[in-house]
N, C-alpha and C positions, 0 to 999 in steps of 0.2 A: 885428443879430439875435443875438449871439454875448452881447453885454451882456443882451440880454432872456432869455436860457436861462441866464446864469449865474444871473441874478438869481433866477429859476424857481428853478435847482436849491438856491441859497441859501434860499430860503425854505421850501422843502420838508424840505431839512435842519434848518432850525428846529422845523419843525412836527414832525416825526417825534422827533427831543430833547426837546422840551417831553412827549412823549407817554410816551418813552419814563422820563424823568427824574421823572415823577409816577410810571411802574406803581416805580419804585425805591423811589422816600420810602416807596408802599404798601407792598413788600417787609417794610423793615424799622419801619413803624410797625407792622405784624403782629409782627416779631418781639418789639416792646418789649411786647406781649399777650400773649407767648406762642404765636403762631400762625404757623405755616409754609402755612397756608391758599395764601395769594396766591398766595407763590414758585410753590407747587408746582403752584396750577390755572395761573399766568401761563408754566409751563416745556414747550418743546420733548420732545415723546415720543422724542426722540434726545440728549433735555440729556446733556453732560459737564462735569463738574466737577473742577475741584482745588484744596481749599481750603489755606488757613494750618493746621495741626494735622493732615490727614489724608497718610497714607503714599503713598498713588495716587489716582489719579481715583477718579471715581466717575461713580455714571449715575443716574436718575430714580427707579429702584425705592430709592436709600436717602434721595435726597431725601424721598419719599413715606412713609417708613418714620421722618425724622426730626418729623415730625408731631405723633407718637404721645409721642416723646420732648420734643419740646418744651412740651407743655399743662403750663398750672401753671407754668413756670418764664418769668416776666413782669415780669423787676426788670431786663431789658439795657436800657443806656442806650448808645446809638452816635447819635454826629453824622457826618451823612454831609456830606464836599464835591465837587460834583462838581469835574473835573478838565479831561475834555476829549472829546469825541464826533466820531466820523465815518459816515455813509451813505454805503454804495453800494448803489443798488439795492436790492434786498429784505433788508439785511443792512447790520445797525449795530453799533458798538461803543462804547463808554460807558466812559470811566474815569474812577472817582471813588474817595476816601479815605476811611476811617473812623475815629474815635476812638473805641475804647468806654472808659467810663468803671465801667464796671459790667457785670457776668455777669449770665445769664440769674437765678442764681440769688442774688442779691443782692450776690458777691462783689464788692469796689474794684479796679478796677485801674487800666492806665491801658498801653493797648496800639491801635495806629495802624496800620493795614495801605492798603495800595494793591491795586485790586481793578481787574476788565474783565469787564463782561458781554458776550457777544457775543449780540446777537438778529436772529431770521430773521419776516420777517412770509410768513406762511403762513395763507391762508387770511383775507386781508385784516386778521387780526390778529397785533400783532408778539409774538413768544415770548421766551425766553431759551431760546438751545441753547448756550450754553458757559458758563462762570465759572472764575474762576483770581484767589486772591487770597495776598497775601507779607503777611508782616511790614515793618515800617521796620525800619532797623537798629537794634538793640538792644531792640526790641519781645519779650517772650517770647510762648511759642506757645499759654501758658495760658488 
């Protein structure tokens, strides 16, 4: 019995990553548009955030706010890898890497961060209520 529940829970775990690892690509294939859309209809009414660049957290009303700010600027280029995922129960975490190679707004660069979304499925659908992303070493915050 013990094998047939891990097994359960192992594929469960699959299927909730597969789910979760798609609304991600969505995330930032928005961003490469221009569009903070996804993030912010796919974000927890409780999201907290703290990204690479900003001084404190933050919360939903500036994700919401960075919307406005991002239209028209549609030149980021980031390759995401994922990294590593865990499920418990109604609440997952997802770490994955980025390279952006390019700014939103057409700048070159060439800056790598490590990032964790944490999401809560709520409402039979899963959210993002956290984010928290660093630089690699030597990465600038530009």
């Amino acid at each position: 019995m013990l094998a047939a529940e891990a097994f359960s829970k192992a594929s469960e775990a699959a299927a909730v990553q597969r789910i979760i690892w798609a609304k991600e690509m969505a995330i930032y294939q928005g961003r490469s548009k221009g569009m903070v859309d996804f993030y912010v209809d796919n974000a927890s009414p409780n999201f907290l955030a703290w990204t690479a660049g900003t001084t404190t957290p933050f919360r939903i009303d500036k994700l919401r706010a960075g919307k406005m700010a991002m239209r028209g600027r549609d030149k980021e280029v980031i390759e995401t890898t994922f990294r590593d995922f865990s499920l418990s129960g109604d609440t997952a975490i997802i770490y994955y890497q980025n390279h952006r190679t390019r700014m939103p707004d057409g700048t070159a660069v060439n800056q790598t961060y490590d990032n964790i979304h944490v999401w809560q499925k709520t409402d039979g659908d899963w959210k993002v209520l956290a984010s928290m992303s660093r630089p690699m070493h030597g990465c600038p915050l530009s």
